[in-house]
C-alpha positions as CSV (number, residue, x, y, z in Angstrom):
1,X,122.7,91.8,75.6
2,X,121.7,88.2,75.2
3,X,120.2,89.1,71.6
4,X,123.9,90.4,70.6
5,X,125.7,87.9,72.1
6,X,123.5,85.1,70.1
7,X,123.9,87.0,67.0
8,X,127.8,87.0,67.4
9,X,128.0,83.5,68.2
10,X,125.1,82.6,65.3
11,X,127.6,84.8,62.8
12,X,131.6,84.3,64.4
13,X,132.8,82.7,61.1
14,X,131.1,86.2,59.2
15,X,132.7,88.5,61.9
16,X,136.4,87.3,61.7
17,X,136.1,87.3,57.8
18,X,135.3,90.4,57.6
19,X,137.8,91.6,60.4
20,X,140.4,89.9,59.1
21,X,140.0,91.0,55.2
22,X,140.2,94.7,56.7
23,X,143.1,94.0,58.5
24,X,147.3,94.0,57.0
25,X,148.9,91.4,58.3
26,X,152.6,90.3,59.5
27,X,154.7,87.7,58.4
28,X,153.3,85.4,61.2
29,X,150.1,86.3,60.5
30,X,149.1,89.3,63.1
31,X,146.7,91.5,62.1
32,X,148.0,95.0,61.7
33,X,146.2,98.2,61.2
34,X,147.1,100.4,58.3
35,X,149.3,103.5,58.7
36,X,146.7,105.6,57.1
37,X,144.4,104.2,60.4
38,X,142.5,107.9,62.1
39,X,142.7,105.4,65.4
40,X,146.1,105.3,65.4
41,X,147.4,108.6,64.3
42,X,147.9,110.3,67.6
43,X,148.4,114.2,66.2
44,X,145.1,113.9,65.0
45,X,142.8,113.8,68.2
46,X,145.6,117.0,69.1
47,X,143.9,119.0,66.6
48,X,140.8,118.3,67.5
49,X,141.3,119.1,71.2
50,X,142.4,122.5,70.0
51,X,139.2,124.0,68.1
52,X,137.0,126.1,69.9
């Protein structure tokens, strides 16, 4: 855990870029996920409950 905890502090500046860039984002500057976002489409884990 150490080892990933010195990489995210060695490469924070990277991270958040990269986070941010994949991210729409409110008038204020909140990061919003897209609509089109699997994670936040709810009907779509229902399907997948239902296959057998």
């Amino acid at each position: 855990m150490r080892d990933f905890h010195k990489f995210i502090e060695k490469n924070r500046r990277e991270m958040y870029a990269v986070a941010y860039s994949n991210c729409k984002h409110d008038e204020e500057g909140h990061c919003i996920f897209p609509k089109d976002d699997p994670w936040m489409n709810d009907t779509v884990w229902d399907t997948d409950q239902h296959i057998k």
